[in-house]
LOMARKOL-909230 format. One record per residue (C-alpha): x negated, y, z. Coordinates in steps of 0.001 Angstrom, whole numbers, plus 500000, padded with zeros to 6 digits. Each point is the difference from the previous one (the first is absolute). Example, Ala and Ser with C-alpha at 12.3 -4.5 7.8 and 13.67 -1.06 7.14 Angstrom:
residues 2
487700495500507800/498630503440499340/
***
This chain:
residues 673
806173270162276729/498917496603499535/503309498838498706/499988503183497483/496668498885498975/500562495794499669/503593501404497948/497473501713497856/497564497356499083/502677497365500094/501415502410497075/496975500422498278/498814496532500124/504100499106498549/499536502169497452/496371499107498645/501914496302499824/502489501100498075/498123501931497605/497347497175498821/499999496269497993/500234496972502744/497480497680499406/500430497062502858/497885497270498006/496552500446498701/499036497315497404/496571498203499173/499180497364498025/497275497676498845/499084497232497804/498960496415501098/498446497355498014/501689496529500526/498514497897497177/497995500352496680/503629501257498374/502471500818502752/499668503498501776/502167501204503502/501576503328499931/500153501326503290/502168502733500914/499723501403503438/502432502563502096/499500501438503340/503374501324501300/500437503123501746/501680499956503396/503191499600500343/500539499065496069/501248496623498624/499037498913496682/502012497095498342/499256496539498972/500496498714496324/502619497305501630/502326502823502409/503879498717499036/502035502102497962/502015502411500638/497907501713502706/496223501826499489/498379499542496553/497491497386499692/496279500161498627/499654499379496526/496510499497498139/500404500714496123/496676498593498163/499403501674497244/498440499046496698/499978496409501282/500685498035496820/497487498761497861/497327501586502834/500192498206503062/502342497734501606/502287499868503133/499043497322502288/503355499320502538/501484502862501477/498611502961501880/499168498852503711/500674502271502992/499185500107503400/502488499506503257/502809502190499800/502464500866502975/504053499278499944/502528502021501158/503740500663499829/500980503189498893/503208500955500839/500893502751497719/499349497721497119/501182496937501509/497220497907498875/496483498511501515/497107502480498621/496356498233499567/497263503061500145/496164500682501217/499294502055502640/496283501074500493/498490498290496965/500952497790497186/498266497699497154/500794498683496980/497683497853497477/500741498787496629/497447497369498227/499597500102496790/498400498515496853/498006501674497765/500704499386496311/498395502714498248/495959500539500346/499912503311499400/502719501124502502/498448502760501976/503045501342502263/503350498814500883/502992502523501366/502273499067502149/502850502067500951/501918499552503334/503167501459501277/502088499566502987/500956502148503136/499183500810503350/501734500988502638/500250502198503737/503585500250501948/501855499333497305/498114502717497432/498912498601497078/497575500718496944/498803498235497164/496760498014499760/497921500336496828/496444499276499399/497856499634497056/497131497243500370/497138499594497424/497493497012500347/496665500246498908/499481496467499121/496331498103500299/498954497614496929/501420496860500180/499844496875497566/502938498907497898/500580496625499020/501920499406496960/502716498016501084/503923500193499368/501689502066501838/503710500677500517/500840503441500887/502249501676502295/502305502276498730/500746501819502834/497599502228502001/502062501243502364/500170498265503324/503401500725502105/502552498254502689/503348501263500843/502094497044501848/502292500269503092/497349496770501532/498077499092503369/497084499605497804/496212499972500449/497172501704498347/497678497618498330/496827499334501762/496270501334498656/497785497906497946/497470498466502694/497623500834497525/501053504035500157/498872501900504008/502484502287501225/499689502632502305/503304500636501110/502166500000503036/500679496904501777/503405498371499176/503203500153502278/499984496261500332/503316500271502707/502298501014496771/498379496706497516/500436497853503535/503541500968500110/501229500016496561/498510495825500327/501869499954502769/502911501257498806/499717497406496764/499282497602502471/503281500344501905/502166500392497007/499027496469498642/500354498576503351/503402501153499377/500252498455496532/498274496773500913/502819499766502987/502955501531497226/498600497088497971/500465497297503215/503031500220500242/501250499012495667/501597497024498930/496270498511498796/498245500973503283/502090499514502770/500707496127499635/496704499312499830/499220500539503114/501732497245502266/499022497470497360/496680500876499197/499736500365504458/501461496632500137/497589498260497821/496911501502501804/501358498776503344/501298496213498776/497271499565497706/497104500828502647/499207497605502730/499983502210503084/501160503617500281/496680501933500361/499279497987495907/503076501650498569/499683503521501612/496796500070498489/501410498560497158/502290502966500294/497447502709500533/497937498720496589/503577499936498187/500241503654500952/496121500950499483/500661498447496648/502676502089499041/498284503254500973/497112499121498296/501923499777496723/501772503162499596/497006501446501801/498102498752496852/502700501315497437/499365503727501566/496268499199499646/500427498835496331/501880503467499349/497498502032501403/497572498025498091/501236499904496821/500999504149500117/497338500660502154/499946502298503259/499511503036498574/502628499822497053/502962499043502582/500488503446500220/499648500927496573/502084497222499099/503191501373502455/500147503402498060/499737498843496860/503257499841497771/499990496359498866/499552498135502861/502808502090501634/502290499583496989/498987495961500104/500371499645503729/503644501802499390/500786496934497339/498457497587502294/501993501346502942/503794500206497730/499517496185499285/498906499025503657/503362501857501237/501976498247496965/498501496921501308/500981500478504070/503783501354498878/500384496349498606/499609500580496078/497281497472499653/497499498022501902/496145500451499500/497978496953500456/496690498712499070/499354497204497614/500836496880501298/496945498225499209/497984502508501877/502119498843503284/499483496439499185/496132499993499990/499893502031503206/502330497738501523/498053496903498687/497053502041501966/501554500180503030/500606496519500383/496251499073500089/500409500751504187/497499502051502469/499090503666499838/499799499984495928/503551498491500096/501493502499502652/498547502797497568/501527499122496973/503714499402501779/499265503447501080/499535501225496461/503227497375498937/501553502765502610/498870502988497985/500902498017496554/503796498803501330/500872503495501444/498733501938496983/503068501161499050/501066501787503556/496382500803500733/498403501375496582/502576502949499891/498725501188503341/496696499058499639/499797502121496187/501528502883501674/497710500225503073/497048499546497399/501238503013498353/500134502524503584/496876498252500828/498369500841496937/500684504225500723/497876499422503245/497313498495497574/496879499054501798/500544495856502077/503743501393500056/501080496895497619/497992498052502587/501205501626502999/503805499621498349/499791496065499526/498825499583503490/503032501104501298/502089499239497753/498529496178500814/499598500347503425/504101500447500310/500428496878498222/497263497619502039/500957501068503199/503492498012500477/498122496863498780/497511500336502962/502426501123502760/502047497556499460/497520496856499787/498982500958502990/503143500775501636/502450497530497797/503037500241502463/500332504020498762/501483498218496726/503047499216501816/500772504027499902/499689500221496314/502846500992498355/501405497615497120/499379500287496468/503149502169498002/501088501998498872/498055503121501914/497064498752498039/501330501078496769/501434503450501683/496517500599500801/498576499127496443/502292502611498339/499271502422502450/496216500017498687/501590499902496789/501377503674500565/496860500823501618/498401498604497171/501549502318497346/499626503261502740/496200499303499690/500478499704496147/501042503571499529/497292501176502056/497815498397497376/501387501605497580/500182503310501248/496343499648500723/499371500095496241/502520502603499225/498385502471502100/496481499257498335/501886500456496635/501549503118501396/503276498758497582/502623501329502484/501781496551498861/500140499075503929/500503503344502106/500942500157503415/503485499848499183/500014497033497705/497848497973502486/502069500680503186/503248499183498202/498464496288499050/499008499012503679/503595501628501344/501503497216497308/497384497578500592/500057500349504078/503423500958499981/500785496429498332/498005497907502123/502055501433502990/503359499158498105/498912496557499069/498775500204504360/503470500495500696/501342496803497724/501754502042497385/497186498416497058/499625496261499358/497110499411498231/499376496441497629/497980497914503312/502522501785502722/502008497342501978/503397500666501162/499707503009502460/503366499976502730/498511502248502077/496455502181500149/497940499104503744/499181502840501913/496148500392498688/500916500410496886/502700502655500822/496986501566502069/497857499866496650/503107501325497973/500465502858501887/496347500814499878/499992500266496572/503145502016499539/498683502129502506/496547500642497794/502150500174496891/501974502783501169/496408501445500826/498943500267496614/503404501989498864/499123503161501252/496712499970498121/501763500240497180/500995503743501451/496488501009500639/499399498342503349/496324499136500610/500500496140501078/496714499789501676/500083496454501359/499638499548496218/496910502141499207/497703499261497210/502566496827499186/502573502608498148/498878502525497199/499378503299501719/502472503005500230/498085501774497223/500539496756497530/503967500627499469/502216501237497850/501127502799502577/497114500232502537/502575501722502487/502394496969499950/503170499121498031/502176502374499326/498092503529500929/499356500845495868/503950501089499928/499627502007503482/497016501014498338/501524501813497379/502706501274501797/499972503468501507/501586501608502844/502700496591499457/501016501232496459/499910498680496517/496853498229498640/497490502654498870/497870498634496890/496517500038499922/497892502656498363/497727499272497018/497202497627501188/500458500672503455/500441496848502544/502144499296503395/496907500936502752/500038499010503671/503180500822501520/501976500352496692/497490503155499335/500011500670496132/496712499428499626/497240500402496664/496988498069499686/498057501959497307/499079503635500843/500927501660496668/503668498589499590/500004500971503480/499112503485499271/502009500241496948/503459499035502399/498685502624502007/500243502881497740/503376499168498618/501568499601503395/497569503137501345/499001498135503027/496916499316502220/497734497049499908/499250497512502900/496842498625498029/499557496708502169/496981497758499846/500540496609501233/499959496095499176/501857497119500097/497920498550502678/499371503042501943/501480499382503710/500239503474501409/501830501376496420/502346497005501612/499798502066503446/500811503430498020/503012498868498378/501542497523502521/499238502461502993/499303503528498771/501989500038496560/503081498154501687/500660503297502129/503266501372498933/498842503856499291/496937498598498354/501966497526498215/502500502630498761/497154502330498547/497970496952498032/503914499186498230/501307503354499265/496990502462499872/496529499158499007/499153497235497397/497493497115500864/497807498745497741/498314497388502054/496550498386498403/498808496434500911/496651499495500193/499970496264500367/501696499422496908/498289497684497745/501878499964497053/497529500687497030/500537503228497948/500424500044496496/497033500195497837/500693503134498989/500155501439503573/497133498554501654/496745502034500210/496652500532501747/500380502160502944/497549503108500919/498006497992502125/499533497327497411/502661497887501520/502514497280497728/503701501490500100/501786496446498481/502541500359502980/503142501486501149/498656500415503273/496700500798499094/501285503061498184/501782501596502560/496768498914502601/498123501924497883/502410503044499232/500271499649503867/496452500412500416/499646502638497135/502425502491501512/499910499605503658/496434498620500685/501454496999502042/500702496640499450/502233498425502878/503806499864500245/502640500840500932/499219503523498688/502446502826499389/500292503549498275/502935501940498791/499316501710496568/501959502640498377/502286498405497074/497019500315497865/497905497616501415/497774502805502067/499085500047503093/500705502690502498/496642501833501463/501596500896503241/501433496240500735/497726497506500491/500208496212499253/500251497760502799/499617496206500786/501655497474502560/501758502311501882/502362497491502969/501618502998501614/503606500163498578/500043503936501118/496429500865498570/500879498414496778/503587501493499656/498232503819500719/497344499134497309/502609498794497403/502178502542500799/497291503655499696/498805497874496465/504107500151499002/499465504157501164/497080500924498227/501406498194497146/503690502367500430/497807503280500337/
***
């Protein structure tokens, strides 16, 4: 009885869900007064159990990000920075195959402004975004109006901002920017493990670089002279150890202060701003092309002379002034194997935002003062140093191929922000398997480059490092095919960002039924999931389905919806189901993430007041309109005039291969009667 009894309520409660609007996030907001002219917009969320709502700065390719549209801005008030959030969390998902940043529990977000027009009374602000449970999804939306208090406007020019709508969609490690101290919060306290290891993780990877750097032609000779000198010069050995130890100090100190100067000059909270944005990832990609140019052997980059001969003229003057600037003649001299590295680890560093710069040339410099202390203090080591060769130069091309890797990745950064499908998945993956694929060849001795020396035979390190490469090269191939590479995550574009999202190759099998000839396309229709024929507007959809006299499978989903992902790749993929999607029903499948703007002409105000200018947002609402629900995945089969049936119901996620083949298959029935 008890069991009879939970079944029922368990039912009941199911079906109540099913049946209503989800509403995880309730909104509030308020206005703060920062100054006679500049005002805070706060905008506050508390998060349902459970429910993740995204940050402005999640990568893309996964969940879709907040975004604040101002409106009315121009000529009324005036964007000060960015719009601030609080902590979000990081995590991988793996359906998606990117990190996702999101709130759980609460969120905030302020935007200061400055108020240009005295007799503004109210601003609007629009947000939209999505939020998240197990993989269902709906879309965010909210309408905010500020009542704003008198404030004073002083006439002063000002340059206005263009843009009012806030946004970041880069595959980056990235922080949020911090709150004005002047501006409380009452949120959550941070996750400061994640920050501690992202340093860390900066940290580590310019301790590589710094030792990558070590060992070039300008760095590695260096050390048994400049060792040498300490020791002769000083008059017992405790003098040039400590010698030694300043001489290292020194050198941290100085790229310690370059990272300091970078933060300074961009400023911690713009870091981040500064990774997504399109020019500095377009620059860096320049920046990065002529660095690798410059490793391969095509020319040397070097600082002006004169600039080396005062420094050196300033490390003659002797004592701990002296020791500095030989230190800096160090940083000078070596420019041209160091500043490549030391650019490109500015660049990763500069995603963390934050002391990351900071945290990146400590290091970075740490790698490169070490030797010169060890080995002051323990000078017989220098008898195991390998001589000066040609291994030196090996090692300077090899950063030359990492070098232009890391360029691409630039690059693609800013073609993903551009959304200008000039660098999909495809195009990027077949650069590094030439680029990597390359470095292995010219590994193996079959490339001379211009500063290569005679190579008779290749030692057995670098046959190790050879094969290692070859080995990752023949890695990336398969991606090329669809495979998920996940060593590489959020370093390639994701799945979704190609030119066939199911690999090379599967549009022919796509069109290809039951292994006969190509079958063309109907009228507006598009290749689905699975090589499903597939419409994405309901009325051609409806229209193909009363000249072919078949049933609907109206589906509601989005491109960043994980368990539509789950349907098709685990429910849709069954053979019987499979069979019936191809051959008997026709799926009109409606993205509601899709934020492509409508035309003019199409876009409208909805019946509870609400913008339409969206792709998505039109079928959200239609969505809504018809079925009183707003979450996907969400299914119904309609006759082939677009109704629905009154005896078969809608349903939603629905995991259960056999559940979902009997529903499918009685909505095929009733259609047949």
């Amino acid at each position: 009885m008890k069991n009879i009894l939970f079944t029922l309520v368990a039912f009941l409660v199911l079906t109540d869900l099913s049946a209503q609007i989800l509403d995880p996030v309730k909104w509030s907001s308020r206005v703060e007064q920062k100054s006679d002219t500049e005002l805070v917009l706060s905008m506050d969320a508390k998060i349902d159990a459970g429910w993740h709502l995204y940050s402005q700065f999640t990568p893309d390719g996964g969940a879709l990000p907040a975004i604040f549209n101002y409106k009315d801005a121009k000529g009324n008030y005036q964007l000060i920075g960015k719009t601030i959030e609080s902590k979000y969390e990081k995590e991988f998902n793996d359906i998606f195959e990117v990190d996702e940043y999101y709130f759980t529990k609460s969120a905030q977000f302020k935007q200061t402004i400055k108020v240009l027009n005295p007799k503004l009374k109210t601003i609007k602000v629009f947000l939209e975004g999505q939020t998240c449970i197990d993989g269902r999804c709906i879309q965010e939306e909210e309408n905010f109006t500020f009542s704003l208090p008198e404030v004073k406007v002083v006439e002063t020019p000002v340059v206005l901002t263009d843009t009012t709508t806030t946004s970041a969609t880069v595959d980056s490690t990235s922080t949020q920017l911090k709150t004005d101290q002047q501006v409380k919060t009452s949120v959550d306290k941070p996750k400061e493990n994640k920050k501690k290891k992202s340093l860390w993780g900066i940290f580590i990877l310019a301790f590589l670089g710094g030792f990558a750097a070590l060992l070039t032609p300008c760095v590695f000779p260096m050390i048994p002279m400049t060792v040498s000198f300490f020791t002769k010069q000083s008059k017992t050995k405790a003098a040039g150890i400590r010698n030694a130890f300043i001489y290292g100090i020194s050198i941290i100190i100085i790229y310690v202060g370059l990272g300091m100067i970078i933060t300074a000059i961009f400023g911690i909270d713009s870091l981040n701003a500064l990774s997504t944005n399109v020019w500095f990832n377009v620059i860096f990609f320049i920046i990065l092309m002529i660095f690798a140019a410059s490793f391969l052997g095509a020319f040397e980059i070097v600082l002006p002379h004169s600039l080396l001969n005062k420094i050196d003229r300033q490390a003659d003057r002797g004592g701990y002034i002296g020791i500095f600037f030989m230190a800096l003649a160090l940083a000078v001299v070596s420019f041209s194997c160091t500043g490549p590295i030391v650019g490109t680890l500015l660049g990763e560093s500069a995603k963390q935002g934050g002391i990351g710069p900071v945290v990146g040339m400590l290091g970075f410099s740490s790698a490169i003062a070490l030797p010169f202390m060890l080995f002051a203090m323990f000078p017989g080591w220098m008898n195991s140093l390998p001589k000066s060769g040609g291994w030196l130069n090996t090692v300077k091309v090899s950063l030359g191929f990492l070098e232009l890797a890391f360029a691409f990745k630039f690059l693609s950064n800013a073609d993903l922000v551009l959304q200008t499908h000039l660098l999909e998945r495809e195009v990027f993956l077949a650069i590094w398997i030439a680029v990597f694929g390359a470095w292995a060849y010219y590994l193996f001795g079959k490339i001379k480059l211009p500063h290569d020396s005679e190579l008779h035979h290749i030692s057995v390190g670098r046959l190790f490092v050879a094969l290692f490469v070859t080995t990752f090269t023949m890695y990336l191939i398969p991606g090329l095919w669809g495979a998920p590479l996940k060593i590489l995550s959020g370093y390639t574009p994701p799945m979704t960002y190609s030119e066939s999202p199911n690999g090379v190759g599967y549009h022919n099998a796509a069109l290809t039924e039951n292994n006969s000839s190509a079958v063309a396309l109907p009228k507006n229709a598009h290749i689905g999931p699975l090589g499903i024929t597939s419409f994405h507007d309901f009325e051609e959809g409806v229209a193909y389905a009363k000249q072919v006299n078949k049933p609907i499978l109206l589906d509601f989903t989005g491109h960043a919806c994980a368990n539509c992902r789950k349907m098709e790749e685990n429910v849709w993929s069954d053979p019987e189901i499979l069979k019936i999607l191809k051959t008997d029903i026709v799926l009109i499948s409606l993205y509601g993430d899709d934020q492509r703007e409508l035309p003019e002409s199409e876009q409208y105000i909805s019946k509870s007041g609400s913008e339409v200018t969206t792709i998505g947002k039109k079928w959200r609402i239609f969505q809504i309109e018809r079925y009183n629900i707003n979450s996907q995945p969400y299914y119904a089969i309609l006759d082939s005039n677009g109704n629905d049936f009154d005896s078969h119901s809608p349903v939603g996620y629905t995991p259960d291969v056999e559940e979902y083949k009997k529903w499918l298959k009685d909505g095929v029935a009733q259609f047949k009667k």
